[in-house]
N, C-alpha and C positions, 0 to 999 in steps of 0.2 A: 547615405548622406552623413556626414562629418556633423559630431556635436556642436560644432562651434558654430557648424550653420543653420541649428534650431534657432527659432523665434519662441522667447522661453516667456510664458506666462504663471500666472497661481494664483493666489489665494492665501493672506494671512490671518490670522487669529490666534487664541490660546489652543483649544485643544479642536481639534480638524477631524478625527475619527471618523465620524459619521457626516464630511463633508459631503453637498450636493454637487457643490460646483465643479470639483475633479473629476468625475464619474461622466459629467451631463457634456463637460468639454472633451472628453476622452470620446465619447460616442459622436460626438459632432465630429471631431477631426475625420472619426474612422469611418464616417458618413461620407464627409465630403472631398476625402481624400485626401487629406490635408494634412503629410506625411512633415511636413517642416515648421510644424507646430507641435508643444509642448505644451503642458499645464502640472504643475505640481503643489503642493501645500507646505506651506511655510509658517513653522508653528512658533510664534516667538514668545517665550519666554514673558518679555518684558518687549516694550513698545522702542525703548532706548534701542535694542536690537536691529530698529529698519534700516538707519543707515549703513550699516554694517551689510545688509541683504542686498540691499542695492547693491555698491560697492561690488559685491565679491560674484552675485550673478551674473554673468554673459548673457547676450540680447536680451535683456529681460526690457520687453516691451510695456508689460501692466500689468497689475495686482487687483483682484477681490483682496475686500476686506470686510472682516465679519468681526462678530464678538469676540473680545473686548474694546477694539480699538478703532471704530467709526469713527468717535469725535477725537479720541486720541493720537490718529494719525495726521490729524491737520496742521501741525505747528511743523512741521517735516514735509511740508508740502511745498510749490513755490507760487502756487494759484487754484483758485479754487472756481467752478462752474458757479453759474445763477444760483441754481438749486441748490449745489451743495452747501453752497456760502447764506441759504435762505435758510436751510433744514438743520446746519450746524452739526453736519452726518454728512462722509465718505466712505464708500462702499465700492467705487474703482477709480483705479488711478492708471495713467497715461503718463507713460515716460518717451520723453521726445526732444531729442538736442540736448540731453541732460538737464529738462524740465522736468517737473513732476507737476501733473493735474488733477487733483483730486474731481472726481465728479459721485453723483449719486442719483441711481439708476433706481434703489427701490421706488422713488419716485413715479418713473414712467411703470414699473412693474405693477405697484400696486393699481394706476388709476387703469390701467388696460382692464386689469383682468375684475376691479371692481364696477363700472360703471356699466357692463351690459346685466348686471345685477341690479343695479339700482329702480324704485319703484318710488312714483310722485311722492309718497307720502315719507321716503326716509329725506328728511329734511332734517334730523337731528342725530349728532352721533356722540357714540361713548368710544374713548379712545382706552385698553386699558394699558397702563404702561405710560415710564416716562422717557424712556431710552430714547438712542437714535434713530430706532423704527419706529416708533410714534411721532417721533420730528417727521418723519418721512410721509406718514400718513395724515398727519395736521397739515401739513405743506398741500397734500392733495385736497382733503374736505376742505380747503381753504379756498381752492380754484374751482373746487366744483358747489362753492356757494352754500354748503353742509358745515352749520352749526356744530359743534363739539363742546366734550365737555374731558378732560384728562382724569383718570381714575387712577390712583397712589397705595398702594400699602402704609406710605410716610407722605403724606396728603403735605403738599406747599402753597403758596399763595395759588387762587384760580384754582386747583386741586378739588377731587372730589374722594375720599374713603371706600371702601368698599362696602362698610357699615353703611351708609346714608346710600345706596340702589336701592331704593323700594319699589314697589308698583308706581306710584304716583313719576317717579322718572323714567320707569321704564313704560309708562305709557306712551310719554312724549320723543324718548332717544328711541329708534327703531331701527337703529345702526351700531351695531357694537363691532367694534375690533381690538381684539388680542391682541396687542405686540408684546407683551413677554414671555417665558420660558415655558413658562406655567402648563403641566400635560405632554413638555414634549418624551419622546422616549428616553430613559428606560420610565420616567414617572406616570404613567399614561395614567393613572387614579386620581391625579390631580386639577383640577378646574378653579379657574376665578371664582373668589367666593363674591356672588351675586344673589339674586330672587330670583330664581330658573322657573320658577312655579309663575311668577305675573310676565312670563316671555308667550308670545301669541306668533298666529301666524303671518302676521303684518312685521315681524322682525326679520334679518339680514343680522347672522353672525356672521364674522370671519377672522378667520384664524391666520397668525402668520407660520404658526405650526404646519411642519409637514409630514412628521414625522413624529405617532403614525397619522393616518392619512385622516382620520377620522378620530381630534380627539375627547376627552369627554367633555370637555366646555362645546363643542359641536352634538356632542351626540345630548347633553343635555337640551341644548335648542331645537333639535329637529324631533325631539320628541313631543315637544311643546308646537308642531308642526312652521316651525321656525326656518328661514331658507338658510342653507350653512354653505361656509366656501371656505376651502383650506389654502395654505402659502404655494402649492407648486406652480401652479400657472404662473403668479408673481415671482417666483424664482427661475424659470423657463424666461420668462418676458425679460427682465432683469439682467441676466445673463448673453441672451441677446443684443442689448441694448448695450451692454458692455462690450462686447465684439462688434460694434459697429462703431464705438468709439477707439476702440483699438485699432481696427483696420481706417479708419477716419471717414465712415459711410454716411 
């Protein structure tokens, strides 16, 4: 088959290296036979660079998009989904008639593979991180009726420090979720600085980390016999949910 009759998909951000996404859609094509798709990674510089990507890509039907550029891709957009326009975070986009539609998928990722986890008593959660994943995940404990509280290095209004996690909060939050970098590979020594000692076994971490699969802000809770769940199911779910908006399912 003639390039020009690929259906060209990928995935942008700064640096792609150890992208999921390429690898996970590479396996799918070659699953389902799906000789007339493509996926590749498109590592931009600078965010000014998208229109130029469009432009110069043939079929290029949709994009992932990852760090840096979730909320930076929206002004380059020409509409935006419920969610994405709720969460203020895009993560794929749908080009169609020379539209572009931002949507955002960690959404549906994270609430799948969180809530056959969930246990009556986590009614309260710690979000750490302020980024576009944590939009993502405040948007879900928002529909699943879960309290939060946003946890900052540079603490803002509504904002909580990492200094002020004592026992007394974590008695009450019994849902923590990771959304920043913090532990992932090559830094795997690294964990949210928190009270890992007053974490019980009535806790739910989750990590949006996946890489590695296990890392020490998990291994610190499960030690504390704490239940831990890492990012790939949410990235598998995600991913999905992105090919279903691409093929219009």
């Amino acid at each position: 088959m003639m390039k020009s009759e690929m259906t060209q998909l990928g995935l942008i951000g700064k640096t792609l290296v150890h992208s999921f996404s390429k690898n996970y859609f590479a396996k799918k094509f070659e699953k389902e036979k799906l000789h007339n798709f493509r996926y590749d990674n498109f590592e931009l510089a600078s965010i000014e660079a998208f229109p130029d990507l469009i432009l110069s890509t043939p079929n290029l039907l949709g994009l992932n998009v990852t760090i840096p550029y979730k909320k930076a891709v929206i002004p380059f957009l020409d509409v935006l989904s419920e969610e994405a326009q709720s969460v203020g975070a895009v993560n794929t986009i749908l080009i169609k008639d020379n539209i572009l539609k931002g949507y955002n998928t960690d959404v549906v990722g994270f609430r799948q593979s969180l809530e056959p986890l969930l246990k009556a008593h986590h009614t309260k959660a710690l979000i750490l991180g302020t980024g576009g994943a944590a939009k993502a995940v405040a948007f879900v404990l928002q529909q699943l009726g879960i309290e939060f509280l946003l946890v900052s290095r540079t603490p803002g209004k509504k904002q909580l420090g990492y200094d002020v996690i004592d026992a007394a909060i974590l008695k009450d939050y019994t849902l923590m979720v990771n959304t920043t970098p913090v532990g992932t590979y090559p830094n795997i020594q690294e964990a949210p600085t928190i009270d890992y000692a007053s974490i019980t076994s009535k806790h739910l971490l989750y990590d949006l980390v996946y890489n590695p699969t296990e890392t020490l802000f998990l291994k610190k809770g499960k030690a504390q016999q704490a239940s831990i769940k890492n990012g790939l199911d949410m990235l598998a779910l995600q991913a999905e949910a992105a090919w279903d908006i691409w093929m219009d399912m």
